[in-house]
C-alpha positions as CSV (number, residue, x, y, z in Angstrom):
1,X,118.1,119.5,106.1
2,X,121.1,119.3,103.3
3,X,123.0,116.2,104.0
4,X,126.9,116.7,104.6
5,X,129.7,114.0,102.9
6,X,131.6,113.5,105.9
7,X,134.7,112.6,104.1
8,X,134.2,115.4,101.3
9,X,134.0,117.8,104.1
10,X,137.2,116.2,106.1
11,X,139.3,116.3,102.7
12,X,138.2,119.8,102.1
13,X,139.9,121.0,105.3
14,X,143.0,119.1,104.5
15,X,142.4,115.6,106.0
16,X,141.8,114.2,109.5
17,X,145.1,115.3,110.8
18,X,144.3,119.1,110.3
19,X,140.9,118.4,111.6
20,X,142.0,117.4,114.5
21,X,144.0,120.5,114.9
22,X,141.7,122.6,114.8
23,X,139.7,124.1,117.8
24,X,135.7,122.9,118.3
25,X,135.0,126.8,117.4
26,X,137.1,126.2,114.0
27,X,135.4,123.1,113.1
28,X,131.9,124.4,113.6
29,X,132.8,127.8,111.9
30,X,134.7,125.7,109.1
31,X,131.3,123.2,108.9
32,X,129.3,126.0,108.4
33,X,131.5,128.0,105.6
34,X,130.9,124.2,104.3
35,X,127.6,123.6,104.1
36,X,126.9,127.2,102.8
37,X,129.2,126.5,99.7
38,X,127.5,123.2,99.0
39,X,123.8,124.4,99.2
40,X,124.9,127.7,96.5
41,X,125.9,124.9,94.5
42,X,123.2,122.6,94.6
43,X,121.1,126.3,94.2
44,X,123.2,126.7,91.1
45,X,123.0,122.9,89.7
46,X,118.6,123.8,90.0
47,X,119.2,126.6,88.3
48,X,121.0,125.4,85.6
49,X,119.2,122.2,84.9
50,X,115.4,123.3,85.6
51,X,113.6,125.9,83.2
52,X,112.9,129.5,83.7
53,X,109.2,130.4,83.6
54,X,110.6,132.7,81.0
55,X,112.1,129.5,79.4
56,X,108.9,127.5,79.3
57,X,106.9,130.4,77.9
58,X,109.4,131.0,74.8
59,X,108.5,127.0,74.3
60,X,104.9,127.8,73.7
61,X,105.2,129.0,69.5
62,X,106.7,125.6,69.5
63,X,103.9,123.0,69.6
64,X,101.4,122.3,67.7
65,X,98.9,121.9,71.2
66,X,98.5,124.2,74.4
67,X,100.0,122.4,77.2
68,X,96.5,122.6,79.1
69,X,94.8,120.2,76.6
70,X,93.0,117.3,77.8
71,X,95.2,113.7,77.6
72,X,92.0,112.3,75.9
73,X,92.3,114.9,72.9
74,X,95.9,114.7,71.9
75,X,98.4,111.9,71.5
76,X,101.6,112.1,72.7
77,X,102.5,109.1,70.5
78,X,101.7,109.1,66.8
79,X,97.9,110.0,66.0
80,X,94.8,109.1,67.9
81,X,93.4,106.2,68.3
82,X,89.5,105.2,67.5
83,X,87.9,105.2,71.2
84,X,85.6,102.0,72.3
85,X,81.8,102.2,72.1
86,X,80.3,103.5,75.8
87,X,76.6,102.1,77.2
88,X,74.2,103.9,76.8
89,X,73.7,104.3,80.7
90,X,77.5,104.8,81.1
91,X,78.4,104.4,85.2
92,X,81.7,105.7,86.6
93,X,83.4,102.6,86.2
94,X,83.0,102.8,82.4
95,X,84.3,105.9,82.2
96,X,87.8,104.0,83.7
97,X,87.5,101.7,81.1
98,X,86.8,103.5,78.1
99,X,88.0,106.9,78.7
100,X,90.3,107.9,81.6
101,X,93.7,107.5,80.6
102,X,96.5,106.9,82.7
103,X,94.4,105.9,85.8
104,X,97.4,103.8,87.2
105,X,98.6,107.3,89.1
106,X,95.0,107.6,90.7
107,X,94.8,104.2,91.9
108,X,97.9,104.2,93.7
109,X,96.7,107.4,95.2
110,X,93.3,105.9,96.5
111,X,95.1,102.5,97.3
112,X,97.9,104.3,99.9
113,X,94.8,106.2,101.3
114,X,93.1,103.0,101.7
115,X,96.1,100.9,103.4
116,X,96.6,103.7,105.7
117,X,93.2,104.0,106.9
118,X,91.8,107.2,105.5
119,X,88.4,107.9,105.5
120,X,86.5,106.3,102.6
121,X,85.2,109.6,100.9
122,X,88.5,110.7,101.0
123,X,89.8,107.6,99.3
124,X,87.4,108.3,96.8
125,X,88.7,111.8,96.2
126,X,92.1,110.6,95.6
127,X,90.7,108.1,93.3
128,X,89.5,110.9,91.3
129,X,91.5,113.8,92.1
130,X,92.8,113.9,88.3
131,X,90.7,112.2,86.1
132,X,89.3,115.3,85.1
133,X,92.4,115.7,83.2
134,X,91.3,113.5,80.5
135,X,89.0,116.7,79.4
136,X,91.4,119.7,80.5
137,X,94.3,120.5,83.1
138,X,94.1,124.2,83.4
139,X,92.2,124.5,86.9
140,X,92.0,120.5,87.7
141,X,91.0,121.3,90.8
142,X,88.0,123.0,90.4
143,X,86.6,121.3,87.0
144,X,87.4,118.1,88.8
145,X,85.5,119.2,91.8
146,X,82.7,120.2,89.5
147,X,82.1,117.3,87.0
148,X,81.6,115.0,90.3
149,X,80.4,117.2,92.5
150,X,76.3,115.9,92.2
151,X,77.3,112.8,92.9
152,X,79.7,112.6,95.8
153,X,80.1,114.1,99.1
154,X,80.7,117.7,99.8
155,X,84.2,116.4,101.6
156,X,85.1,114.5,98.3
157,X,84.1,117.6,96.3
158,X,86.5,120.3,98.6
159,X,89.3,117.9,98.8
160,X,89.3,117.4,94.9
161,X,88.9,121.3,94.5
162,X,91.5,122.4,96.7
163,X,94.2,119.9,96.5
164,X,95.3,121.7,93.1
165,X,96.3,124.8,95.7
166,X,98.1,123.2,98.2
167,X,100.3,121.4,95.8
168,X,102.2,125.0,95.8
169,X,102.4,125.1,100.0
170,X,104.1,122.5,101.8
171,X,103.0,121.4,105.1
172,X,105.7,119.4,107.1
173,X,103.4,117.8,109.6
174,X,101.2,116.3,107.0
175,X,104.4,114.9,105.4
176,X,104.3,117.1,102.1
177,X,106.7,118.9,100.6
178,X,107.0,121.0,97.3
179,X,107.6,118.6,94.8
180,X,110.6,118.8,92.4
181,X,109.0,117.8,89.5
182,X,107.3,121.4,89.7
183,X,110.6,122.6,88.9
184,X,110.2,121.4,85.7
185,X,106.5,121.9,85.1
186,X,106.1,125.2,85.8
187,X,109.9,126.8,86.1
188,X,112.7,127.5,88.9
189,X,111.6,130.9,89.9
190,X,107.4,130.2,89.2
191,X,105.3,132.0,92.1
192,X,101.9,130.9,92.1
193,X,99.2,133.4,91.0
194,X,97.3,135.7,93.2
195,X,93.9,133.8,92.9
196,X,95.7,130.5,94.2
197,X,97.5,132.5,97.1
198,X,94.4,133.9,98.3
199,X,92.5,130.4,97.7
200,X,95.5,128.8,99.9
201,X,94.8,131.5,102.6
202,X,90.9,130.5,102.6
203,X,91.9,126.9,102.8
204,X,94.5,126.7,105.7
205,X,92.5,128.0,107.7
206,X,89.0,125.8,106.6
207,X,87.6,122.8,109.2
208,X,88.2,120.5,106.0
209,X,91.8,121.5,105.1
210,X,92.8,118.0,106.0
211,X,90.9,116.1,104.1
212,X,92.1,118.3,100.9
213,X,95.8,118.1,102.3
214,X,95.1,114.4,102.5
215,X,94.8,114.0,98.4
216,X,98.4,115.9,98.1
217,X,100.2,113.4,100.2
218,X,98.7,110.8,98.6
219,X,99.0,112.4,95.5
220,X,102.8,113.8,95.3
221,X,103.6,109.9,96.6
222,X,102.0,107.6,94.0
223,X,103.9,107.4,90.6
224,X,105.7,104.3,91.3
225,X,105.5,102.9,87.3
226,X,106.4,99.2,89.3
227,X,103.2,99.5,91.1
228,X,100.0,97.2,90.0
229,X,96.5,98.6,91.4
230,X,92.9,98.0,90.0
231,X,89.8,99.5,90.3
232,X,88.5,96.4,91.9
233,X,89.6,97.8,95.9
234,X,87.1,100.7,95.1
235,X,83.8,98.8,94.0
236,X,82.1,99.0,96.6
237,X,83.5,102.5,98.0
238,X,82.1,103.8,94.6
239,X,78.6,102.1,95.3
240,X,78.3,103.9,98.8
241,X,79.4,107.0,97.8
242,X,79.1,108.0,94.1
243,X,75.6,108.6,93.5
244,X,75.2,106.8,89.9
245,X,72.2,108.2,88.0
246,X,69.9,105.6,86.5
247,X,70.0,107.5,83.0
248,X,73.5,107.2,82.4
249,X,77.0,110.0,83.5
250,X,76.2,112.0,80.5
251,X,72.4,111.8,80.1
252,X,70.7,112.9,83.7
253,X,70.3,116.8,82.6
254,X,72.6,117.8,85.8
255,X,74.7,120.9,85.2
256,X,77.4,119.1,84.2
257,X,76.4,116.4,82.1
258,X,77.6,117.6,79.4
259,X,80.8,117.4,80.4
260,X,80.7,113.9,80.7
261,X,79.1,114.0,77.0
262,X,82.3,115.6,75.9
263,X,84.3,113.1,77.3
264,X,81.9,110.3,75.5
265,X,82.2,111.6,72.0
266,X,85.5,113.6,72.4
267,X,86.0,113.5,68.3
268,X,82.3,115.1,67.7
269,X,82.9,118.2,65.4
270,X,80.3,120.2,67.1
């Protein structure tokens, strides 16, 4: 609900004096008038300060990268930088050392699922809802939910795959709402595409919505740049639950280990 200045609304009308003049039909038809004027022009003030989808297309010609690129294969900040050495039987925890950047959003995810009590494999799927960004962005949700999904359990897998979709659809009871920063990301007027309509339809009405609603609360809540969160918390819910092949993320001929190769030697030519 739009919040109403009191005393902005009391000075419009004249000040208290006329107020109290007036009949309780004129003050609620007066608060009304009111409160419509001020939401066209907070309407206006989006408009006018958050891109068009139009806007953010025309921006495409512009740079020298496709906004969908992995954070691991562009800087944002000067040129790359040479990439530490992985083992040769690279675990999951490696891979948050050597190669996820900008884990500190992910960790404050998994750490507000764990301090509220949330189940532990869906702490683990806020811990890597977005990790998979490191390799590419378009989709998150489902490459995400693929390059983890031999090794974790099939609630981990659909909350990682589906939480991409119900970013667009808020759900007041869970305590989510549409984020503002969206405005920005993907435009002021930006419908979401037919595929993740239909994909949200599926979902809502699935017996494991929840657990994918779960990652965007916990998501859409966690990018507090004050906040200090480890990995250390999620040891042991790693041991339990991510099954860590004994040849190495990368090197145990699953369907997606070459994924995990790419994200090893992310400056091989070929």
């Amino acid at each position: 609900m739009m919040e109403i200045d009191r005393r902005l609304f009391i000075a419009s009308l004249g000040g208290a004096a006329v107020v109290k003049a007036m009949s309780h039909e004129d003050r609620a038809d007066a608060l009304e008038e009111y409160s419509i004027e001020q939401l066209d022009k907070e309407v206006a003030a989006k408009q006018q300060v958050y891109p068009t989808v139009a806007q953010l297309e025309a921006q495409i010609e512009s740079r020298p990268t496709r906004r969908g690129v992995g954070n691991l294969f562009v800087s944002r900040d000067g040129n790359v930088k040479k990439l530490p050495p992985m083992p040769k039987q690279p675990k999951l925890v490696d891979f948050f050392a050597n190669r996820f950047a900008s884990t500190a959003h992910v960790m404050q995810s998994a750490t507000r699922a764990l301090k509220t009590g949330m189940d532990e494999e869906i702490i683990l799927a806020c811990l890597l809802h977005d990790v998979v960004q490191n390799l590419i962005k378009v989709d998150h949700g489902w490459w995400g939910a693929q390059i983890f999904e031999p090794y974790v359990p099939e609630r981990t897998t659909f909350a990682i795959r589906y939480h991409q979709t119900l970013r667009f659809y808020p759900d007041e009871e869970a305590g989510y709402e549409y984020p503002e920063m969206y405005f920005n990301t993907f435009g002021i007027d930006y419908q979401p595409p037919q595929y993740i309509a239909d994909t949200y339809k599926m979902v809502r009405n699935h017996k494991m919505y929840m657990d994918a609603r779960l990652v965007t609360v916990n998501d859409l809540y966690s990018f507090d740049a004050n906040s200090v969160v480890t990995l250390d918390p999620f040891i042991d819910i790693i041991g339990r639950h991510f099954k860590q092949p004994k040849e190495g993320l990368g090197y145990d001929g699953s369907p997606v280990a070459h994924m995990w190769r790419t994200l090893i030697n992310p400056d091989s030519p070929l």
